[in-house]
C-alpha positions as CSV (number, residue, x, y, z in Angstrom):
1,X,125.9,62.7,89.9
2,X,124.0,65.6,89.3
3,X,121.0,64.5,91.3
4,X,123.3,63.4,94.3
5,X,124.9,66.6,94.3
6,X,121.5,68.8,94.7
7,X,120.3,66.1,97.1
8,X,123.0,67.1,99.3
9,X,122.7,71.2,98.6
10,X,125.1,71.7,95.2
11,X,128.6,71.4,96.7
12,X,131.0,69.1,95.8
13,X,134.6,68.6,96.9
14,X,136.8,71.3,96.1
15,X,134.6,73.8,94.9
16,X,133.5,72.3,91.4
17,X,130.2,72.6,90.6
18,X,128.4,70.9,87.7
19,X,126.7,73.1,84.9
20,X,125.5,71.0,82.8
21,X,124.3,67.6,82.5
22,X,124.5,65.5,78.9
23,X,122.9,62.2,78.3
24,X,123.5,60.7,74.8
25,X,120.7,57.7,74.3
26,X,120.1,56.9,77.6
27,X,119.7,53.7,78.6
28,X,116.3,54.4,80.8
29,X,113.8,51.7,81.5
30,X,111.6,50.6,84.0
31,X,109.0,47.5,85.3
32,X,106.5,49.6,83.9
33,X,106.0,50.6,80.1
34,X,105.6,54.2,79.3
35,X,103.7,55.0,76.4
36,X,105.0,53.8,73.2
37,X,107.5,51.4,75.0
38,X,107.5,48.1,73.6
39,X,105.2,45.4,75.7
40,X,106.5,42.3,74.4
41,X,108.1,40.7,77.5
42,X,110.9,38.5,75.8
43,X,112.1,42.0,74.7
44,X,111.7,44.0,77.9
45,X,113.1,40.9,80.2
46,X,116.2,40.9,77.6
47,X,116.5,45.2,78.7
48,X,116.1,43.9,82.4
49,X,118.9,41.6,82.2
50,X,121.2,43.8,80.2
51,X,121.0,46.7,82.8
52,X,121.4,43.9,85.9
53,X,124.9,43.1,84.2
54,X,125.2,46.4,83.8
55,X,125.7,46.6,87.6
56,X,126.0,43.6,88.7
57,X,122.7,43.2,90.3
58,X,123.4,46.0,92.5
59,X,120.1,47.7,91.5
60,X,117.1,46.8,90.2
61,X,115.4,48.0,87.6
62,X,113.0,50.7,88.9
63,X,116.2,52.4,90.5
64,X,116.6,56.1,89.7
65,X,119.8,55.0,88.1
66,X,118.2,53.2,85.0
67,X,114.0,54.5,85.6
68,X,114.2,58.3,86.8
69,X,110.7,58.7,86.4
70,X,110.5,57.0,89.7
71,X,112.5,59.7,91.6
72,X,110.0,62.1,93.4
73,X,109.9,65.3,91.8
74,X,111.5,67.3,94.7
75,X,114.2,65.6,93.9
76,X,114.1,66.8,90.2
77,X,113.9,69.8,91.5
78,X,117.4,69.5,93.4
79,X,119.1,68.8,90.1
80,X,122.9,70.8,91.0
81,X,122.7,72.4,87.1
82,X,121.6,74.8,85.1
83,X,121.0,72.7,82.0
84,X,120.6,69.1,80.7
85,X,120.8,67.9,77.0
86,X,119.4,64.5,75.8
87,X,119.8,63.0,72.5
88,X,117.6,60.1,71.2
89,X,117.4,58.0,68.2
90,X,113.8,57.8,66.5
91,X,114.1,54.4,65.9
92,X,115.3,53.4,69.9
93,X,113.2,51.4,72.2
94,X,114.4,53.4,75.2
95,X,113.4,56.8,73.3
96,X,109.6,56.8,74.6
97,X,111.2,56.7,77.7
98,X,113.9,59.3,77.1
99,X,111.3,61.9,75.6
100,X,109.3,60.9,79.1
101,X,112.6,61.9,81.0
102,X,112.6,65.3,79.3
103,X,108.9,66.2,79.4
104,X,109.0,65.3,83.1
105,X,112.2,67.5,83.4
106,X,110.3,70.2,82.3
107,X,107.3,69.9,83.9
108,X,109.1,69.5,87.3
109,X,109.4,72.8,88.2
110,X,113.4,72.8,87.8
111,X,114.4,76.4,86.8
112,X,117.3,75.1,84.3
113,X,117.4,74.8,80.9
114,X,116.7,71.3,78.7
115,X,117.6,70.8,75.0
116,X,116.1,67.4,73.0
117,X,118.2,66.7,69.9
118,X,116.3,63.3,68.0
119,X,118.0,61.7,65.1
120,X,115.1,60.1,63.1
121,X,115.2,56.7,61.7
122,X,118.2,55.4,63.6
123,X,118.6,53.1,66.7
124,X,120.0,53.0,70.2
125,X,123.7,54.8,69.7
126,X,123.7,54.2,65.9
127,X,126.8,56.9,65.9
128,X,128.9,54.5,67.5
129,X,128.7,52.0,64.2
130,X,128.9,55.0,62.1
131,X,130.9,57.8,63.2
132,X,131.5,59.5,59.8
133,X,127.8,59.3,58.6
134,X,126.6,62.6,58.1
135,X,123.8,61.7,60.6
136,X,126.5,60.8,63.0
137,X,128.6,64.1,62.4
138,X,125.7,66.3,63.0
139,X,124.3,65.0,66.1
140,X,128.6,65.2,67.0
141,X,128.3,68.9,66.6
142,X,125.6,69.2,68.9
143,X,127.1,67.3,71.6
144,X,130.3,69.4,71.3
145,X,128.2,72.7,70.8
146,X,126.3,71.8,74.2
147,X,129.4,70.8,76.0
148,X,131.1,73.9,75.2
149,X,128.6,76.5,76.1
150,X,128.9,77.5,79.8
């Protein structure tokens, strides 16, 4: 949403504008492995099919949606916010990609503000099975610290 918005200049209906963009594990993939992204082909065909049900088919997967490293970087640049937050989980196979997303952030030339909280030796949304581990509650209070800064 965030992308669309600065794609078409920052406004959005009504007045409301977007300050800050949160991504908790993303699910981002792509035809091509990014370093340290798994290569075994049962696995990555079983990612490919996941996000096709995901969406019905509607896009595939090198779409901005699910790969942004293939947006061009003016487009980056564009990005209606001031900040993005992404959390990973050390133990994720869509974290070499999510730690891409963020160094590519930065290197884009976007003026706004990116925070990277990892979680060591856990997997792809680990919280959700655990929501009371003390893993789980700490990576909770920076979600809610990010989401209410302005």
């Amino acid at each position: 949403m965030a992308v669309r918005a600065g794609a078409e200049g920052g406004a959005l209906d009504g007045g409301a504008a977007i300050t800050g963009v949160l991504l908790i594990d993303p699910y981002f993939w792509g035809k091509r492995p990014v370093a340290g992204e798994t290569t075994d082909p049962t696995r990555r065909r079983q990612y490919e099919a996941t996000w096709s049900f995901i969406c019905d088919g509607r896009y595939g997967i090198d779409d901005p949606l699910v790969d942004p490293l293939s947006m061009p970087v003016a487009e980056w640049r564009r990005l209606a916010c001031s900040r993005v937050a992404v959390t990973v989980s050390g133990r994720d196979d869509f974290r070499p990609r999510d730690m891409a997303y963020v160094a590519a952030l930065r290197d884009s030339g976007w003026e706004g503000e990116v925070e990277q909280y990892e979680t060591p030796g856990e997997g792809h949304v680990y919280f959700l099975d655990r929501p009371k581990d003390p893993k789980s509650v700490k990576e909770l209070a920076f979600v809610t610290g990010f989401l209410s800064r302005e």
